[in-house]
C-alpha positions as CSV (number, residue, x, y, z in Angstrom):
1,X,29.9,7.9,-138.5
2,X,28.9,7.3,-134.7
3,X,24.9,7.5,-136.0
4,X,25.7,4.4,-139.0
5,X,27.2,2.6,-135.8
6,X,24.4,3.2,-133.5
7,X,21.8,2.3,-136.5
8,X,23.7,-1.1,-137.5
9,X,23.9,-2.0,-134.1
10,X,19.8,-1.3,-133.5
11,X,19.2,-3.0,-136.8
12,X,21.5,-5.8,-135.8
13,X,19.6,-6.7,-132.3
14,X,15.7,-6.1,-134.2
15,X,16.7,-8.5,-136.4
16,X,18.1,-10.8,-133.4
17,X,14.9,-10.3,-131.6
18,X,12.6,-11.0,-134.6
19,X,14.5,-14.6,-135.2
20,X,13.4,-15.9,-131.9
21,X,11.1,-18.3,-131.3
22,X,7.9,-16.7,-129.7
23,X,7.0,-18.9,-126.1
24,X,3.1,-19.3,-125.9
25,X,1.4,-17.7,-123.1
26,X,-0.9,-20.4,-121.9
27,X,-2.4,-20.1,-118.4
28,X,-1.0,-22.2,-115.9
29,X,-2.8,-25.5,-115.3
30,X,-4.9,-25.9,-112.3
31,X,-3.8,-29.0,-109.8
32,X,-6.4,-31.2,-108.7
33,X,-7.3,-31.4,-105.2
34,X,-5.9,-34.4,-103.2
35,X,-8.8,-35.4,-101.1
36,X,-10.7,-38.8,-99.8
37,X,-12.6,-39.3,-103.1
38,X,-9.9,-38.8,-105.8
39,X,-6.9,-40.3,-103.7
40,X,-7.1,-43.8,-105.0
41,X,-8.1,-42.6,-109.1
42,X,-5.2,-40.6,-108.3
43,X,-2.8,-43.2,-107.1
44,X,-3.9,-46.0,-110.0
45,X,-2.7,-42.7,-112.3
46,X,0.6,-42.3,-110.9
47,X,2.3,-46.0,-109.7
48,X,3.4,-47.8,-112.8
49,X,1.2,-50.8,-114.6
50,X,2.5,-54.4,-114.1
51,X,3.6,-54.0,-118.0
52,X,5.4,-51.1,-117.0
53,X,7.4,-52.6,-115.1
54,X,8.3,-56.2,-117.0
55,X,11.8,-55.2,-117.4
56,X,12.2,-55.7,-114.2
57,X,11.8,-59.6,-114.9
58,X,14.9,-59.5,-117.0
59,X,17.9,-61.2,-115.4
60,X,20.4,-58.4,-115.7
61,X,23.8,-59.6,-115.0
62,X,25.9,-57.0,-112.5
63,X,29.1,-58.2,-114.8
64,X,29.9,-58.7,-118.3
65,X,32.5,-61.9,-117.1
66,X,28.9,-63.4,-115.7
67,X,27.0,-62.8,-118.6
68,X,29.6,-64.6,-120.7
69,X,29.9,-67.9,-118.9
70,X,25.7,-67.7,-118.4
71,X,25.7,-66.9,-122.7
72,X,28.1,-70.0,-122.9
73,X,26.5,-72.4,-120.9
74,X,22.8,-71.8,-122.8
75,X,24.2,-71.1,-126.4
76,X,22.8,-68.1,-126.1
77,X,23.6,-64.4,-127.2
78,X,24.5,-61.5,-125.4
79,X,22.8,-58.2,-125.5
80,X,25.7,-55.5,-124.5
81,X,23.9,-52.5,-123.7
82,X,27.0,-49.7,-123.4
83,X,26.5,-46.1,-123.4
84,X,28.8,-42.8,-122.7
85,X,27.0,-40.0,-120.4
86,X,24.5,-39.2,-118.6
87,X,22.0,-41.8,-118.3
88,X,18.9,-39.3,-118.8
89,X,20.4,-38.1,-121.7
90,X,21.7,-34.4,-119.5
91,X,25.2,-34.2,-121.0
């Protein structure tokens, strides 16, 4: 009886191991090197583009209270932007 045990339980973890997803193995890639030439191709890569960074032009309000009286005094709508958790999404 202990040898059905010990084959259900080697059965058990193959099968376990077969179902799991199988990781690539890529080779690691190479960083450029930071030097006079490249530093400024570099940097345009990194910062953000002007149109990256338009929502910054928005007039956020820091309170809903503000927003409202603003909203009332243009006849405009309000865009209430409410969430629960992380804000990256790492709940």
């Amino acid at each position: 009886m202990l040898k059905l045990g010990a084959v259900m339980v080697v059965i058990t973890l193959g099968a376990f191991l077969a179902m799991r997803p199988q990781t690539a193995q890529t080779a690691p890639t190479a960083l450029p090197e930071v030097n006079e030439q490249n530093f400024a191709k570099l940097l345009k890569h990194i910062l953000p583009t002007q149109q990256e960074c338009r929502w910054q032009e928005i007039p956020w309000r820091n309170t809903f209270w503000d927003a409202v009286k603003e909203a009332n005094r243009a006849e405009k709508p309000i865009l209430l932007w409410g969430m629960n958790g992380h804000p990256l999404g790492c709940t």
